[in-house]
N, C-alpha and C positions, 0 to 999 in steps of 0.2 A: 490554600491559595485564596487572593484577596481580589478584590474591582484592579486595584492596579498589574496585577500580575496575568492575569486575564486581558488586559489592555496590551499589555507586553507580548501578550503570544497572539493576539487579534491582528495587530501590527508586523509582527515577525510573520505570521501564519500570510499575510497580504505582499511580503516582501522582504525574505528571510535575510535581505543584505545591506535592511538600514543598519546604520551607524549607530552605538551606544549616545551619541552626541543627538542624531536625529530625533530618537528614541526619547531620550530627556526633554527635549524642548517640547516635542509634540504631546507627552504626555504632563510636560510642565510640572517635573522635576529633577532634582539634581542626576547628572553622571554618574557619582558616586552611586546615587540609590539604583540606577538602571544597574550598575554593574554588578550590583549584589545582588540583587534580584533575579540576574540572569546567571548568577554565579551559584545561587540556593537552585534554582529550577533545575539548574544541568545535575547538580551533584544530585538532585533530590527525584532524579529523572523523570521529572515534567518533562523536559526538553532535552533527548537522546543525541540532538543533531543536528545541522544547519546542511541542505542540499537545494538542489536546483529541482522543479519542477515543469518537465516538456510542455512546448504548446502546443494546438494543432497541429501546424507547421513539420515539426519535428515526428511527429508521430506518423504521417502520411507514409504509407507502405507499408505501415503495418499492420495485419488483421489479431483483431485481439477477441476474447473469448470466455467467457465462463462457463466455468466445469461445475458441476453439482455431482456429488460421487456419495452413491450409498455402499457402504463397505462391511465385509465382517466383522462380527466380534473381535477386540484382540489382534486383530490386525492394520491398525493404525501407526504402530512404531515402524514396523517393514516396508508401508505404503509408503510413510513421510521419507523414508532413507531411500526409498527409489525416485521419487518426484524431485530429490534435492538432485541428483542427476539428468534432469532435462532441461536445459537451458530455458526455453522456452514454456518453461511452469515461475511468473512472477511472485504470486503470493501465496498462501494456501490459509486458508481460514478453518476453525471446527465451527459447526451452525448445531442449533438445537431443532429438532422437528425433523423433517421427512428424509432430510439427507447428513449425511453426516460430514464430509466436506465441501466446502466450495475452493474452488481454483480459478487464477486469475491466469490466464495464457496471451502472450503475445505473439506472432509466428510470422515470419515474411510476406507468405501468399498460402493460398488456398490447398494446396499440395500437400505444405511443411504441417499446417494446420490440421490436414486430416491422418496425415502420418502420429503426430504425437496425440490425437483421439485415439487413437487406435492403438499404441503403445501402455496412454494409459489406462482405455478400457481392457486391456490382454492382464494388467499387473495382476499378480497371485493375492485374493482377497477383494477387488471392486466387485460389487455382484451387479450393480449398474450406475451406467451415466446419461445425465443426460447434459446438452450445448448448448449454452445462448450466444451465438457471436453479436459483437458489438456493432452496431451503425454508427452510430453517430452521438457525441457528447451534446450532451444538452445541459445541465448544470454539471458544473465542479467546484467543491468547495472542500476536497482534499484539504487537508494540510499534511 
């Protein structure tokens, strides 16, 4: 990966639905080159995908949450094939140091939220968890 192709995903990464046309001019050069370079990145899977990213706005009612999960030995394959069964488990991370996973939860309200804590502190294997629910975003610089 080069200065220009970096430019490419800085841009995309700010506004995944300019135009190859846009794309050229602003980074002043040709279409053809934007095309190929977006054509290498995907096959070359820099760039897995083009989707829409929620705002504020869209996100209100929903209480969201991280999970930190220290888990048995050997029991990581089990864990992850139960959490793919809770809607409300978005990501699932491995971390190195004191825990072994983090989870990323979203849940309607306060209720739904302590129900799936509690689901998935029960799972065969968590030996503990601990929660941080979310307040409030203050930087995002997702892509």
């Amino acid at each position: 990966m080069d200065e220009l192709d970096r430019n490419i995903l800085t841009l995309l990464g700010a506004d995944a639905r300019m135009s190859v046309a846009t794309l050229a001019r602003r980074l002043k050069v040709a279409r053809s080159t934007i095309q190929a370079r977006l054509e290498r990145l995907e096959t070359g899977g820099i760039i897995a995908g083009y989707t829409l990213k929620l705002g504020e706005a869209a996100r209100q009612g929903r209480l969201r949450a991280s999970v930190l999960l220290t888990i048995e030995p050997r029991s990581q394959a089990a864990i992850l094939s139960r959490l793919k069964a809770v809607p409300e488990v978005e990501r699932v991370f491995t971390t190195s140091g004191r825990f072994d996973l983090l989870l990323q939860i979203a849940a309607s309200n306060t209720q739904v939220l302590d129900q799936v804590l509690d689901q998935i502190g029960a799972l065969t294997g968590v030996k503990s968890s601990e929660s941080l629910i979310h307040l409030s975003t203050r930087l995002d610089r997702a892509v």
